[in-house]
N, C-alpha and C positions, 0 to 999 in steps of 0.2 A: 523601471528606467529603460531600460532595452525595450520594452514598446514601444516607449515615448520617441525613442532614438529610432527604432523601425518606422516609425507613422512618420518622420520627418524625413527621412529619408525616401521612404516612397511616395511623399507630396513633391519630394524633387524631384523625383523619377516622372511623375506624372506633368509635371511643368517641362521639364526637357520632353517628353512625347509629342504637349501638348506645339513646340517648337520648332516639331522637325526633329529630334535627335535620331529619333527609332518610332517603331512602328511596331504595332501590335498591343499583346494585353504585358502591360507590369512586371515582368520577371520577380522571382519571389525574392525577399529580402532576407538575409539570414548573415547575424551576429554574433561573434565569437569574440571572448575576450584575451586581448594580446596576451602571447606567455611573459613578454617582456611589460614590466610594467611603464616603462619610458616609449612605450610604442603607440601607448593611449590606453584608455579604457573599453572601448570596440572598436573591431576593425569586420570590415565586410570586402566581399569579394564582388558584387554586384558587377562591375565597370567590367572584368573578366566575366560574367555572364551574357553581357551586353554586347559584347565586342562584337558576335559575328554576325549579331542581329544589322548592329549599327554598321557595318564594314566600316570600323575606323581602329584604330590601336586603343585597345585597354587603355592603355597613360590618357590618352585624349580625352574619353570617357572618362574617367578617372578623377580628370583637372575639372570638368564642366561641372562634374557631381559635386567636386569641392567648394567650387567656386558658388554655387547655389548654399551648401553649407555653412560657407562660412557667414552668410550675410544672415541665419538665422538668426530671427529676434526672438526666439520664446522663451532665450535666458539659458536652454539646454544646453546646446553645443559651445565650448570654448574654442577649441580649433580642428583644422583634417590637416590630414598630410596624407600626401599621395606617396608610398611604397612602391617598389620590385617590381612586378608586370603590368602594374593597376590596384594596386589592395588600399583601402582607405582606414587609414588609423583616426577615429574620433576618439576627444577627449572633452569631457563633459566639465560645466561651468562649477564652479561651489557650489553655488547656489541651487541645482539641482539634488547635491549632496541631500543640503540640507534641508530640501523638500520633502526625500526623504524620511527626518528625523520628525517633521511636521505629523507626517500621513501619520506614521507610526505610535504618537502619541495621542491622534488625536482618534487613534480607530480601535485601540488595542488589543483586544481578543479578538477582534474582527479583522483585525489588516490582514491580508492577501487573500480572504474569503471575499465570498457573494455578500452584499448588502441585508443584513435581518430583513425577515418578510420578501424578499427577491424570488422564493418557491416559484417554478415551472411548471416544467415537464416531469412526469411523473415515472420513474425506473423501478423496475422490480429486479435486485442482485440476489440470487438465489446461490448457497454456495455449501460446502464440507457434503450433504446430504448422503451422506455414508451409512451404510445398512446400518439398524441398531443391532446387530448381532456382535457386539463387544465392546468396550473403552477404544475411547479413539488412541489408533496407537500415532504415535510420535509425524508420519509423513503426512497426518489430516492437518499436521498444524499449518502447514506453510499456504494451504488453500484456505483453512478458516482466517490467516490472519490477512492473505491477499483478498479476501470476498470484505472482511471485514472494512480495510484499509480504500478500497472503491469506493466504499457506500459511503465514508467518510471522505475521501475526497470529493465526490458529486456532491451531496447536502454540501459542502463546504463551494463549491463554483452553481448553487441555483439549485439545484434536480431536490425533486420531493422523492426521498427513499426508501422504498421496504425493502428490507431484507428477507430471507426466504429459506428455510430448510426444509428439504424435501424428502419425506420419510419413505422407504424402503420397506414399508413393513408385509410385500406378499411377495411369492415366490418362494424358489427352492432356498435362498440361505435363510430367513426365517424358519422355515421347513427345517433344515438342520440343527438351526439355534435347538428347538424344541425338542427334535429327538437327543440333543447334546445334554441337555435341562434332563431328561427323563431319566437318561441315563445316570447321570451323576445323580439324581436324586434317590435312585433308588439303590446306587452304593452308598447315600449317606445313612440311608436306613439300613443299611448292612443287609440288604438283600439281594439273591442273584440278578446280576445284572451283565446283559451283552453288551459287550463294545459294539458301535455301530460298524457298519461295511465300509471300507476305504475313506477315502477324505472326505464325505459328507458328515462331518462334524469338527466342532471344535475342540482343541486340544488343550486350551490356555486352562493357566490356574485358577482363574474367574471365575469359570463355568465348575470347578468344581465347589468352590466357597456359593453360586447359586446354588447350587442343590443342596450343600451343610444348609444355607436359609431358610430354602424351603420344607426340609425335614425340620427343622426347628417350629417354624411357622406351621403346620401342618400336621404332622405325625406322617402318618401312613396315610393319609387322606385321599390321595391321589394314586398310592400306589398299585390299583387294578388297573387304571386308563392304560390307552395302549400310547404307543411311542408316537403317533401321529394326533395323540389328541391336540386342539387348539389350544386348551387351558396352558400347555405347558409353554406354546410356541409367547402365549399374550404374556404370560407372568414374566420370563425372561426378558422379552422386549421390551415392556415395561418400564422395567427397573433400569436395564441397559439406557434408554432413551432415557433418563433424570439422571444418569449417568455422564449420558453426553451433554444435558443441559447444565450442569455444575461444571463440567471440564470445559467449553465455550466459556462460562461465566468466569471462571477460573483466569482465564486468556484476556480477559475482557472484550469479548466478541457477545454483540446484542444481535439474537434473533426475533425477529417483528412475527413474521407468521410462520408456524409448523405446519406441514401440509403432509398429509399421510395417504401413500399412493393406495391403499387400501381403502383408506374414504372415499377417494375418489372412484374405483373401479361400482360403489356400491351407491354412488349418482345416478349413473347410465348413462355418462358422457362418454366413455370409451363406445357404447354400442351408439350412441349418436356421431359419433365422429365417423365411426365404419361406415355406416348406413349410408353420412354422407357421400363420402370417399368413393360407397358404391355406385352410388346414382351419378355419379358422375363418370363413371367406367374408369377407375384406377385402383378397385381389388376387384382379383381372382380368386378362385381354389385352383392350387396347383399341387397334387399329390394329399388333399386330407387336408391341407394346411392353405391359411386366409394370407395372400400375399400383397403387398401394394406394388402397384405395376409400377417401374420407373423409367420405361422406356429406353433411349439409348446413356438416360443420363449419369447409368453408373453401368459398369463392365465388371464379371469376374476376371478370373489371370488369363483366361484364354480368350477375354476380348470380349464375350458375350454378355448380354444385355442381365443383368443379378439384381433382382427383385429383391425385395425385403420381408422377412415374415413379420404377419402380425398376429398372427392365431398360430399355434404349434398343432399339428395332424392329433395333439392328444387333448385338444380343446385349450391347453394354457398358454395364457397373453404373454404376449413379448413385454420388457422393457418398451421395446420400442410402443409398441401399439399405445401401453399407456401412457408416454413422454409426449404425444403428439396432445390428446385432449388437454394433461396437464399443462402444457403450455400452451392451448388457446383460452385456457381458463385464468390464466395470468393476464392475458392481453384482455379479456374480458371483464374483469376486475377493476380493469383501467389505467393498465401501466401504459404509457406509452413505447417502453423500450424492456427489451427484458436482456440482461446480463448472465450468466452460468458461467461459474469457473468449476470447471472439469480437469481432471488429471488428465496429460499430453498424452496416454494410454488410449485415451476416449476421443485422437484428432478424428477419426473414420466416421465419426457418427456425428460431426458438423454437418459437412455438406445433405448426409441425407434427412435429418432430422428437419432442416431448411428448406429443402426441397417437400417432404410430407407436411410441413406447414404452408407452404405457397400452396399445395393442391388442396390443402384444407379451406383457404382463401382468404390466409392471412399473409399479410404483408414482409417479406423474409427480411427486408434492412431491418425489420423491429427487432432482431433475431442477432444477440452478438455473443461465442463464446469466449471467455479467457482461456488458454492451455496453462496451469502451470506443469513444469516438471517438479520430476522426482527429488527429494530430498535426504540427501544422507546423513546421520547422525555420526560423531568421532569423539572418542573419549581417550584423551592420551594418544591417538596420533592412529586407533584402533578404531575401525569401522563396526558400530552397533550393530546388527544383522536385525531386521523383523518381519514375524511369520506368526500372528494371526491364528491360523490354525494348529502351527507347531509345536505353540506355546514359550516362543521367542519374543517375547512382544514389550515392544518399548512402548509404552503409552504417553501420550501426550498432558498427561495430567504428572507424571515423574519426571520430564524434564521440567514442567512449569516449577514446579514443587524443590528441583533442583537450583535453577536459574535469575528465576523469579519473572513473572507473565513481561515486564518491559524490557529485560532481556532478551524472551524468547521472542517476543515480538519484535523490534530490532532487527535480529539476525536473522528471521524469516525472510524480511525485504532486503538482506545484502546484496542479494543480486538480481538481476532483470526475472520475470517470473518465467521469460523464456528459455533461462537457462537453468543446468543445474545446480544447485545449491549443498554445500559440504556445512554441515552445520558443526561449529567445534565447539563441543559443550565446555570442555573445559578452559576454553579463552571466555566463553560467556560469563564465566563464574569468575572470573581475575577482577578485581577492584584496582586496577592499573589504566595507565592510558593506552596501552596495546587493547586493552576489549574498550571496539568504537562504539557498544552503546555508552558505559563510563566516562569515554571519552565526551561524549557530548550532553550527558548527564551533568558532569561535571561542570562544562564551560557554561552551564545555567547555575549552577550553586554558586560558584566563583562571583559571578554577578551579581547574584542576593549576598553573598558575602561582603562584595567588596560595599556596595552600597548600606549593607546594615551596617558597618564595620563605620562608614562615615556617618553616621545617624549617632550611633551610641558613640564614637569619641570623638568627633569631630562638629556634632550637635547638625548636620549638614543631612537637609532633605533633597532628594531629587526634584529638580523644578522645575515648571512648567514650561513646555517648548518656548524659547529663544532664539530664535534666528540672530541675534547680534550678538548673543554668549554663545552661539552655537558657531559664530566664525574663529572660535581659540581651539579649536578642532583642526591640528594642525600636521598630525603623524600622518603617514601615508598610509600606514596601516589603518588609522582612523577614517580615512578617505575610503581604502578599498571596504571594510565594513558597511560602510553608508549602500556605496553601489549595491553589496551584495545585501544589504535586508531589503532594498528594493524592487528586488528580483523574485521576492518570495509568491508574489501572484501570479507572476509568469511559471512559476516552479510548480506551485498550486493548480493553473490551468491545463499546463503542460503534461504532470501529472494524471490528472482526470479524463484527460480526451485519450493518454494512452492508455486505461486503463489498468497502470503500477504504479506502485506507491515507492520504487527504488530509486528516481531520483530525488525525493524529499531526504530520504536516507545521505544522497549522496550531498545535499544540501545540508544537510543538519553539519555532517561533519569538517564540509568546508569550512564552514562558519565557523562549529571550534575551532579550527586550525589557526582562520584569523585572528582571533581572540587571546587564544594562545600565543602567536606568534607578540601580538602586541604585549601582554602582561610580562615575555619574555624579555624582549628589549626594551621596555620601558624599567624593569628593574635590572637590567644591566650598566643603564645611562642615570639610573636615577630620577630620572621623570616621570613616576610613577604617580597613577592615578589620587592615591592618598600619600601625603609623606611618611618617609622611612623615621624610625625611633633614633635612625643616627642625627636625621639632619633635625628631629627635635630637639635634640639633646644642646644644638647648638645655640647662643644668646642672638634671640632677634629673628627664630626663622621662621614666626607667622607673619611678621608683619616683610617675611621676602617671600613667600610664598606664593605663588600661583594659581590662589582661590577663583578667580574666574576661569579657568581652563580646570580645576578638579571640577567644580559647577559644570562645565560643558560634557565634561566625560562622564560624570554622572548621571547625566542625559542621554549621552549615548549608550552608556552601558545597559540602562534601564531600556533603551530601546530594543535591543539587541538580546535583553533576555525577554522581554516582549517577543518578539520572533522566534528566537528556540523553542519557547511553549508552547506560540501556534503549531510552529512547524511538526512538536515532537507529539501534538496533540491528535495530528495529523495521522499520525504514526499508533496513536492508542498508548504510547511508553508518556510514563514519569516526567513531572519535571520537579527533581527535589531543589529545597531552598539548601540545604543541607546536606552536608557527604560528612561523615565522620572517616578520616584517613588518615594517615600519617605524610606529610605532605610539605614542602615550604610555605610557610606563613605565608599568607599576604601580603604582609606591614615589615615584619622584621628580616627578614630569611632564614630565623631559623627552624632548626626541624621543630614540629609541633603537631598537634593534632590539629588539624585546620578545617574550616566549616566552606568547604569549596575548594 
């Protein structure tokens, strides 16, 4: 609806240019809805954009913009009013409304998505790619359910999606996984065994249950190898990675391809990427160690020009060295765009990982990363502490297992991915309407409720879109609902070009509130969607009933959980038909157990 209201708007904008009003390109349009709801249903500032382009007063601008508005014939607008400096309050026709109710039945799992068969441009969202050296603990979730919640908003606006895990499996913390495995293995055989040197190793209780395994599986089989053997480094990683492929699955996070930076070094893409690099004069040796020259375009702290290693002085590959081939092997594969959410730990290695791709002579727009930050876990008001090595570790598969995956995914997206996030297990776990995924869990069962509830006594099916039963849709509440599920593809779009899934979040629960808000006052007044057992009770009250307005709302209501299941699908969370709670009825008001 607020497109449709934008695109009219800026054709009038374009017809007063075209007049003389002002000069130049379009000033951008932007829609906000009144807090008041007597102020209209959007209101724009434009005219106060325009003003100093135009040298005339906002008001003036203001009246011209109206005065084009109001003679709209596209059925959209019903009237403007010019406000305060210049602010224009539009208020949209019914019949818009119920355009609306139209789209939504006639598109249903599809409304505010890309058209089936619509496939583009081709994305590769790579995301969690966390060493397999342990269970992911609890702070991997907030990136697997943001990488996740992307790839599903793009498939859902056009984009052809892979997702992408990127295994970790060389270098020094695999190196430790192994010698951590060895160790504990060979205290499971009750044999002498050294603790390794400092914190090159793991601490967690894991690593000790691997090794009880593999003395089970095994016997002493292994116990001559030495602490660097690879057998010990491959069996833990192993296991650990089906580890992490059940704890993803667990989440409901689908990974399309695994990519193992150890396959890849045994390609010879890394020495073909060098070679390139060299022949083009942008690696040196400097000191033993293979450097990529970066010219002036990165500085240490004292200003001077700080190259990048790609070869360590003791022959081993950086990250980095292998991050560059792997991501022109993405683009070579045929993504057209490639996506990485990284922890906000990892901002320093944007610009230059961009940079080594542009001299690689790939194109750096194709190149977008997410940051999310950190996420804290609170249980009772008490902050979870986790350390991995320490053997503090809250894993991501014990909150799921806690919360339950539409919970924990939910409360992942509370907040912008740019900010921090306070995760409070124990409001997740509340079956109240204080925890917002219930809360909007909910305001979908209520709706399969209220609707099943007219089927089985009321013998009353939902019916098919009506536009002339759809004009006893008469609550303002019923109005502002319309507006907002036609907002769902703007929310949808909006969504995917930012690359966060939090305003869908903050959409799901507006909605309940609406819904709420209505089920509230309509059983205050008595106008309630199905009739109360009181006013059955009474002689004659079907044939005074108001069956063409429950017919309309039944329409609407079915619309409307239509929407919560796109949106919440959106989201990877539930949408149950069903909530078994202790709750006011539907129908009667008293306490019961109620199905929504």
């Amino acid at each position: 609806m607020n497109r449709r209201v934008r695109q009219i708007v800026e054709s009038t904008l374009e017809a007063l240019r075209n007049e003389g009003l002002f000069e130049g390109e379009l000033p951008p349009v932007t829609l906000e809805r009144p807090k008041r709801p007597e102020h209209g249903d959007a209101a724009t500032n434009v005219a106060l954009v325009l003003a100093k382009r135009a040298a005339r007063p906002p008001r003036e601008i203001a009246e011209a913009i109206a005065t084009r508005l109001r003679a709209d014939a596209s059925g959209t607008i019903a009237s403007v009013d010019v406000a305060g400096p210049g602010f224009l309050n539009v208020r949209l026709d019914p019949n818009a409304f119920l355009g609306v109710l139209a789209n939504v039945h006639a598109e249903g799992e599809q409304f505010g998505f890309a058209p089936a068969g619509s496939r583009g441009r081709r994305v590769n969202v790579e995301f969690v790619s966390a060493n397999p050296t342990g269970p992911l603990h609890f702070g991997h979730g907030r990136g697997a359910v943001l990488g996740d919640c992307i790839a599903r908003l793009l498939r859902a606006t056009g984009w052809d999606v892979t997702t992408e895990f990127y295994i970790n499996d060389r270098g020094a913390q695999v190196a430790a996984l192994g010698r951590t495995l060895h160790y504990r293995y060979l205290q499971a055989l009750g044999h002498e065994a050294v603790e390794p040197e400092g914190d090159g190793w793991y601490r967690g209780e894991y690593m000790v249950e691997l090794g009880q395994r593999l003395a089970r599986e095994a016997g002493d089989a292994h116990a001559g190898k030495p602490a660097g053997d690879p057998f010990f480094r491959d069996y833990a990683k192993d296991i650990l990675l089906d580890v992490i492929r059940r704890d993803l699955a667990a989440l409901g996070v689908q990974i399309d391809v695994w990519s193992s930076e150890r396959a890849l070094t045994e390609t010879g893409l890394v020495e073909e990427t060098l070679s390139a690099l060299r022949a083009r004069g942008l690696v040196a040796e400097q000191d033993g160690a293979t450097m990529l020259l970066t010219g002036e375009r990165f500085q240490d702290k004292e200003g001077r020009p700080k190259n990048e290693v790609l070869v360590k002085s003791d022959g081993e590959l950086t990250y980095f060295a292998t991050d560059i081939p792997y991501h022109l092997d993405k683009l070579r594969r045929g993504a057209d765009l490639l996506i990485d959410v990284w922890g906000a730990d990892h901002h320093g290695h944007v610009p230059r990982l961009r940079f080594a791709l542009e001299c690689a002579g790939a194109d750096p727009t194709r190149f977008e990363v997410v940051l999310v930050q950190m996420v804290r876990a609170y249980r009772d008001g008490v902050e979870v502490k986790v350390s991995k090595r320490a053997g503090q570790y809250l894993t991501l598969a014990e909150i799921v297992d806690e919360v339950g995956p539409s919970a924990a995914r939910f409360f992942f997206v509370l907040r912008r991915h740019d900010s921090q996030l306070d995760f409070d297990v124990s409001l997740a776990k509340r079956q109240d309407q204080e925890n917002p995924v219930f809360y909007v869990q909910y305001a979908h069962a209520r709706c399969c409720s209220i609707v099943r509830k007219a089927r089985e006594e009321h013998q009353l099916e939902v019916p098919a879109y009506d536009a002339t039963l759809a004009r006893a849709l008469e609550h303002p509440i019923e109005r502002d609902v319309m507006l907002r599920l036609g907002e769902l593809p703007e929310v949808v779009a909006a969504a995917a070009d930012a690359r966060d899934p939090h305003g869908v979040g903050v959409y799901l629960r507006e909605l309940a509130g609406l819904l709420a808000s209505h089920y509230t006052q309509t059983k205050r007044t008595g106008d309630t969607v199905l009739p109360l057992p009181s006013t059955m009770a009474s002689d004659g009250w079907r044939e005074r009933w108001p069956w063409d307005r429950t017919r309309a709302r039944l329409m609407w209501l079915d619309a409307a959980r239509q929407v919560l299941a796109n949106a919440l699908r959106l989201l990877g969370v539930d949408a149950p038909e069903k909530m078994a709670r202790l709750d006011v009825d539907e129908t009667d008001g008293s306490t019961a157990p109620a199905e929504g």
